[in-house]
N, C-alpha and C positions, 0 to 999 in steps of 0.2 A: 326664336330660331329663324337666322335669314334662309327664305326660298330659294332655289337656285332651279334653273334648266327651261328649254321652252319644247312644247310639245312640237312635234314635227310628223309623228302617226299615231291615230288611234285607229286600233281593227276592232270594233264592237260588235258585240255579241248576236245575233239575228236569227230570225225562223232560220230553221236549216241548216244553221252555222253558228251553235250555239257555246263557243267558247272558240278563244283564240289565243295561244300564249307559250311561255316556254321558249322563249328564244334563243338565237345565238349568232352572230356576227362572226364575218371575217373580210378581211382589203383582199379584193383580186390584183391580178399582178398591173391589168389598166388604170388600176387608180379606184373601183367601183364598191361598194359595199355591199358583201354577201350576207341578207339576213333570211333565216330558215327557223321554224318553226311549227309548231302541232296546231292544224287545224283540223277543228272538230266538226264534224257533221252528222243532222238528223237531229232530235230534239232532245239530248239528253248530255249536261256539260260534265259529269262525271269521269272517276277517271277509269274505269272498265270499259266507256263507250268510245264510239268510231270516231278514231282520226287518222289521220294523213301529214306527212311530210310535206309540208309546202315551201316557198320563196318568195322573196322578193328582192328586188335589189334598187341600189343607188347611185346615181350619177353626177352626183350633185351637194357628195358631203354629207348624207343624211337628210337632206330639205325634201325633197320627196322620191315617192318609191312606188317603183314600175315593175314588168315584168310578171307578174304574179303568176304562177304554176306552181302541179304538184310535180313535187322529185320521187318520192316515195308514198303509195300509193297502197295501202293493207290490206293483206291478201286474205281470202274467203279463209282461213284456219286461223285468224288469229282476233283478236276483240280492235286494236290498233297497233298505229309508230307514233313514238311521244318522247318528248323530253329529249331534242337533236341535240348536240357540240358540233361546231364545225373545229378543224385543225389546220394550220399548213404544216406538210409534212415534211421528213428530211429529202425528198426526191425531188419538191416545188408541187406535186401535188394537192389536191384538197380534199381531206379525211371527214368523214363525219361518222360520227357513232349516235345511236340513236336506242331507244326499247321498244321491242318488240315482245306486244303481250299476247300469248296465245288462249286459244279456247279451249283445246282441249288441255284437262288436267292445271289448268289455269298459272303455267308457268310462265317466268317474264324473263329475258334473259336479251343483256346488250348487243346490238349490231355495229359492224363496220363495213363499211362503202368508200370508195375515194373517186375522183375525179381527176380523171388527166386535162381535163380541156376547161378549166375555171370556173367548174359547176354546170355547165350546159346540160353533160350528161353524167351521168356513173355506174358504179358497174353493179353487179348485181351482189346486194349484201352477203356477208359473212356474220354467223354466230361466233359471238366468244366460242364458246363447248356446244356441243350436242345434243347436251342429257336435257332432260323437261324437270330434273326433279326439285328445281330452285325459283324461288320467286326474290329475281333482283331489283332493286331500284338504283334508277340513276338520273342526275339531275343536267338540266341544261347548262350550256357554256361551264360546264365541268371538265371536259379533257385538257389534260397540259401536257406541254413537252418541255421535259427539262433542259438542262443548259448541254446535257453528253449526248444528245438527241431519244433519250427512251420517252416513249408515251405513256403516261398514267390516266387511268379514266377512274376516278374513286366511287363505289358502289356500295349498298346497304343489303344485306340478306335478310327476307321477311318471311321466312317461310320454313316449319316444319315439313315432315315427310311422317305420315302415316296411312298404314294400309295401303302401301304405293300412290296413294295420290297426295298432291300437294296443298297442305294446311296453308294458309296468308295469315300473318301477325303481324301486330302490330309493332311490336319490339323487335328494335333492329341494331343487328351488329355489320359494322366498318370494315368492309371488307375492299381493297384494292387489286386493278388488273392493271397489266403492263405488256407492253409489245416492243421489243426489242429488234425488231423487223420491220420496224417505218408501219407498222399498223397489217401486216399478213396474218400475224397468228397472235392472242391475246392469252395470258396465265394470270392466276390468281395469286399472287405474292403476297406476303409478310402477313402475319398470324393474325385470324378473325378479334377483332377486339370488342368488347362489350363496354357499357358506363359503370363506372363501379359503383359498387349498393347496389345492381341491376333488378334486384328483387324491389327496389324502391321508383322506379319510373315503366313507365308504359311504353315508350316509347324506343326508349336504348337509344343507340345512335344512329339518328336517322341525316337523307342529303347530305352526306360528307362532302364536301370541298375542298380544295388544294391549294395553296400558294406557295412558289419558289422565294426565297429570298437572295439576296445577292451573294450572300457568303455559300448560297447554295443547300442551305437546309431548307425542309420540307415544311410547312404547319399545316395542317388540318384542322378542320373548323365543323362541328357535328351539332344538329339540331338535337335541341331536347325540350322534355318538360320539365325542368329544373331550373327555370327561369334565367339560363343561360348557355350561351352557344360552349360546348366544351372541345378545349383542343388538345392537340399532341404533333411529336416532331417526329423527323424522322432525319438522319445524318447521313445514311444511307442509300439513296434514293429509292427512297419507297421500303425498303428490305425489311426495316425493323422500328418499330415506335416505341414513344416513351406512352407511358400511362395517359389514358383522356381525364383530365380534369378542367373542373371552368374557370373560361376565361371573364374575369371582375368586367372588364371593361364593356363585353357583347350580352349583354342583357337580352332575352329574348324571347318570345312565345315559341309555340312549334311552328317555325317557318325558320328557311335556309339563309346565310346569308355567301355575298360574293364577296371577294378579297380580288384585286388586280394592281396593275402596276398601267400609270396613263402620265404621258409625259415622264415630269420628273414627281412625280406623285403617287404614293400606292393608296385606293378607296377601298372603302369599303361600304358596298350598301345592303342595308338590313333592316328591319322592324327591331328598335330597342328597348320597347318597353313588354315587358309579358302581361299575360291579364291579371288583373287582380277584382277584390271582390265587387268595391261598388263602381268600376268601371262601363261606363256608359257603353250600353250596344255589345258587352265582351262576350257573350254567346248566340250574338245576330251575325251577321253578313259579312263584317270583318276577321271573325274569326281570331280578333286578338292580333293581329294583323297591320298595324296603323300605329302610327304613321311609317313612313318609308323614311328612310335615313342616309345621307352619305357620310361617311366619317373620315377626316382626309388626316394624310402621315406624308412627311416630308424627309424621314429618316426610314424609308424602308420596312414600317410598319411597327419600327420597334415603341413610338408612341404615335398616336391617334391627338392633335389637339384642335382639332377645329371639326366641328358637325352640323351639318347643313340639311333642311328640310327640303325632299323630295317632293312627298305628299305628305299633306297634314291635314286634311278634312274626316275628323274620326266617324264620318257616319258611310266610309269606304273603305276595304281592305287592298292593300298591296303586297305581290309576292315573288319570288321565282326571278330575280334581277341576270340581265343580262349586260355586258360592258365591249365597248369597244375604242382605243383611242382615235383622234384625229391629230393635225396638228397644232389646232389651238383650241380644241374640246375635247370633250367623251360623248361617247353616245351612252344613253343605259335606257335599254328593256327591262318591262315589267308584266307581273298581270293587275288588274284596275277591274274593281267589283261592279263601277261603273253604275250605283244606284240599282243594283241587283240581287238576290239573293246569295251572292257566290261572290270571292274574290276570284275565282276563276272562271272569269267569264269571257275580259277583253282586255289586248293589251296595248299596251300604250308606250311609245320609244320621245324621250326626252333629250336635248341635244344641252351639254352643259360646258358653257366657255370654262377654260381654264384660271380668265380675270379673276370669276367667278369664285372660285376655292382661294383664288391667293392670300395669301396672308399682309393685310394693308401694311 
């Protein structure tokens, strides 16, 4: 399998700063490249411990990245802010939605923030709801705006309610929010869905993701442990889905993948193979996790016929892919185990020519 991309940042893992990842991009209006992510601090890279909303940005195409500050910064009631999307919104603004995991009663529940002045500053976050009683997940460079301007940010609900406080599970149902207000007020739309058999996975459907396609239907893409990513549509935007079943082609362990549209190309990158039994290292450090994959479609997604290796070094894991285009590349974020115990450790942004994918 031909390699593709060249490394342009790695943020590794350090005393102090012991994971970095979760990313997400977006073009300011001067030309510059907004990338924002969860940095973690103090010595524990897990995902209950302290992080922070950070930045950095680019002047130069992606070749290097300056600026570095926190934008968001977690306040004394909560464990962290993890897992950003940035947005450009219907006003020219710049939205970001991010999770905010509280301590007490251990609820997680999505934020939104925007920016009138191109990230400099922003304003002081917004909860979807109110209530503590839900433990949501959401994953990075997950928010999309569709073609009639409504915003979807797709989320996974992990969490019973007993005895008033909030149980975490690991089985998770698809659940989606939407803002029909350029991102002011967020609702939970179109019926919680589960994986069917659900009695037969542990997992349900976990990191949902989104992609438009051109004719304007919806597909969702949902991690499982059924050795394949499973999707469903929606005609609707967003309102109503067909049944999740899996898709033959996204082979997968539990880990998420991306779906975008770069140039005239839709990618997708992902981990394709799932574990199996005498695979090397498959309950070490990669987590099943390896290699990193880009899968290119020159029709809009409808086939996949060319796939190109990201990472291939199986004694690493890779995850959590972020994308952005240029005009004769992509960029894609990742997390990189980085000879560690953890794929989630350090991440690492790859710059990939479009020569690169074409088809000779």
């Amino acid at each position: 399998m031909k390699k593709i991309g060249r490394e342009v940042l790695f943020l590794t893992s350090k005393e102090g700063n012991p994971r970095n990842g979760e990313g997400t991009f977006l073009r300011l209006k001067d030309g510059s490249i907004f990338f924002v992510y969860s940095k973690f601090s103090g010595n524990d890279w897990h995902d209950e411990c302290c992080a922070d909303i950070a930045a950095l940005t680019s002047y130069d195409e992606g070749e290097t990245w300056v600026d570095g500050r926190i934008i968001f910064r977690h306040d004394d009631d909560s464990r962290n802010y993890m897992c950003p999307s940035l947005i450009r919104l219907n006003n020219g603004d710049v939205g970001l939605v991010f999770l905010r995991k509280a301590k007490k009663n251990e609820s997680s529940v999505p934020c939104f923030s925007r920016s009138d002045d191109e990230g400099k500053t922003f304003s002081e976050y917004k909860r979807f709801f109110d209530s503590d009683s839900e433990y949501f997940v959401i994953e990075n460079d997950h928010a999309v705006k569709l073609r009639n301007g409504r915003l979807l940010m797709p989320s996974n609900s992990h969490s019973v309610l007993a005895d008033g406080e909030v149980k975490i599970i690991g089985h998770g149902l698809k659940c989606i929010f939407a803002s029909d207000d350029d991102g002011e007020s967020w609702q939970e739309i179109a019926e919680r869905q589960d994986i069917p058999f659900s009695d037969k996975s542990e997992t349900g459907l976990q990191e949902t993701t989104l992609y438009q396609h051109e004719n304007g239907r919806l597909h969702a893409f949902s991690r499982t442990d059924l050795a394949f990513q499973f999707e469903c549509f929606s005609d609707d935007n967003g309102e109503t889905w067909t049944d999740p079943s899996p898709n033959r082609f996204f082979s997968s362990p539990d880990a998420p993948l991306l779906m975008k549209k770069v140039g005239r190309f839709t990618v997708a990158v992902f981990n394709p193979i799932p574990n199996y039994t005498t695979r090397p290292n498959a309950d070490g450090n990669t987590w099943g996790r390896t290699p990193l994959v880009c899968a290119v479609s020159e029709d809009d997604g409808k086939n996949f016929d060319r796939i190109y290796a990201i990472e291939d070094d199986p004694t690493n894991g890779y995850c959590y892919p972020a994308i952005i285009e240029g005009d004769d590349y992509f960029l894609v974020s990742y997390y990189h185990s980085n000879n560690t115990e953890s794929p989630l450790t350090s991440c690492k942004i790859i710059k990939i020519k479009y020569d690169e994918i074409t088809n000779a």
